[in-house]
C-alpha positions as CSV (number, residue, x, y, z in Angstrom):
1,X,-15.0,-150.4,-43.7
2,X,-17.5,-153.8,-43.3
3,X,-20.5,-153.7,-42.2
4,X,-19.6,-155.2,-38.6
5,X,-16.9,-152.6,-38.3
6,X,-20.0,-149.8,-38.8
7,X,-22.2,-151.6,-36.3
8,X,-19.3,-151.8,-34.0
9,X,-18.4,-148.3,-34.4
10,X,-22.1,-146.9,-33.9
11,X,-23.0,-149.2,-30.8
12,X,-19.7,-148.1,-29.4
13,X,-20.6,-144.2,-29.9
14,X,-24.1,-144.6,-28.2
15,X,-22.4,-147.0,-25.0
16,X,-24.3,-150.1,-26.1
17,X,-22.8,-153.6,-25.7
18,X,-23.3,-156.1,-28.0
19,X,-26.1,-157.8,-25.8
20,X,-28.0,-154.5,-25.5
21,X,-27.9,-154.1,-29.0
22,X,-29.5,-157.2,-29.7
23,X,-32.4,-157.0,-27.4
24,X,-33.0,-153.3,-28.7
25,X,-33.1,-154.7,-32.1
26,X,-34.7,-158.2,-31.4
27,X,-32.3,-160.2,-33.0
28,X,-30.8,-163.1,-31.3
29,X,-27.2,-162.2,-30.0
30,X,-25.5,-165.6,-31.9
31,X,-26.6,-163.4,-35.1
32,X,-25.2,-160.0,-33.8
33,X,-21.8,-161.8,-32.5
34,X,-21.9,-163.5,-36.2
35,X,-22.1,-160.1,-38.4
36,X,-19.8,-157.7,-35.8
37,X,-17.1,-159.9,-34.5
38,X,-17.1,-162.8,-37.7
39,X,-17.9,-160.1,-39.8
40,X,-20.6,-161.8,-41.8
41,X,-20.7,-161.3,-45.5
42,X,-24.3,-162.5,-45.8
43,X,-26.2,-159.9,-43.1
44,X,-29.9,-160.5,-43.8
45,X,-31.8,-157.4,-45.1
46,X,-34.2,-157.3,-41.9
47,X,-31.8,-158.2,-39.9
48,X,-29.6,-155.3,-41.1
49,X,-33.1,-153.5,-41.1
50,X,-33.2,-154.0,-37.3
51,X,-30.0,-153.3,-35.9
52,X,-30.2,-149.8,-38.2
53,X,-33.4,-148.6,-36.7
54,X,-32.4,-150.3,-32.8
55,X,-29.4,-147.7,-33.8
56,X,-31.2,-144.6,-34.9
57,X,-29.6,-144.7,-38.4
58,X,-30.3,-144.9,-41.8
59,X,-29.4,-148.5,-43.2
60,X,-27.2,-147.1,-45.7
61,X,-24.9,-145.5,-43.3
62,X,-24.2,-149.5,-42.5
63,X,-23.1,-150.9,-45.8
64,X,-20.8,-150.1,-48.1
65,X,-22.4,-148.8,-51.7
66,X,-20.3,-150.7,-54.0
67,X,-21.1,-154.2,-51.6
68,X,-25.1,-153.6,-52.2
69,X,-25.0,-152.9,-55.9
70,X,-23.0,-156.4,-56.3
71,X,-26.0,-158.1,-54.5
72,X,-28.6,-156.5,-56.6
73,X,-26.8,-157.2,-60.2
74,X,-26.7,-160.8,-58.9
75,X,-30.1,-160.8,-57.5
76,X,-31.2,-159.5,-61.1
77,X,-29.3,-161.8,-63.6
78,X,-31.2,-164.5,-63.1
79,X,-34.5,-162.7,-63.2
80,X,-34.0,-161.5,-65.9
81,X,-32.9,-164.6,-67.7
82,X,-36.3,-165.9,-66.3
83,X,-38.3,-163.1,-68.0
84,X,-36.4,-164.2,-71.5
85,X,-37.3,-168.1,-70.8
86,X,-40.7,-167.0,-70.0
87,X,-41.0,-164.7,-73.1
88,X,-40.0,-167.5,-74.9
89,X,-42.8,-169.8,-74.0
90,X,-45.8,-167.5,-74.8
91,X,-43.8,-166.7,-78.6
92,X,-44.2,-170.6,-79.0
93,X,-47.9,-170.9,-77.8
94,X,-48.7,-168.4,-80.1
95,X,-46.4,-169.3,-83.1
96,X,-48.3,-173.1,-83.6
């Protein structure tokens, strides 16, 4: 199940409509309307944040496990190709 399915789901078990979600969470509606009924791919993490707590929920319970492991590997490839580049530098300032 996506994560605008979840939202969907939990709004619709405590009777709140898309607007009143939005104002409970402080997020604009245009960006509520965007992950529920588009079914946004790229939810922002305080965004996501928001709507969880305007919810009562734990942000987990809102995105599927296998979706947020793929953003952190991708999030942490190119750090860590950084940290090589990096390490790479000093061993040459220190080499001459």
């Amino acid at each position: 199940m996506s994560i605008g399915q979840k939202i969907r789901m939990e709004a619709k078990k405590q009777h709140l409509n898309f607007k009143q979600l939005a104002i409970k969470a402080d997020i604009s509606y245009n960006s509520l309307y965007s992950i529920i009924k588009r079914d946004s791919q790229g939810v922002q993490a305080m965004s996501l944040y928001k709507i969880a707590k305007a919810l009562e929920v734990p942000m987990e319970s809102l995105v599927d496990e296998g979706a947020v492991t793929g953003v952190f590997k991708e999030q942490l490839k190119p750090e860590k190709k950084k940290k090589k580049a990096k390490e790479k530098k000093k061993s040459k300032k220190f080499s001459h």
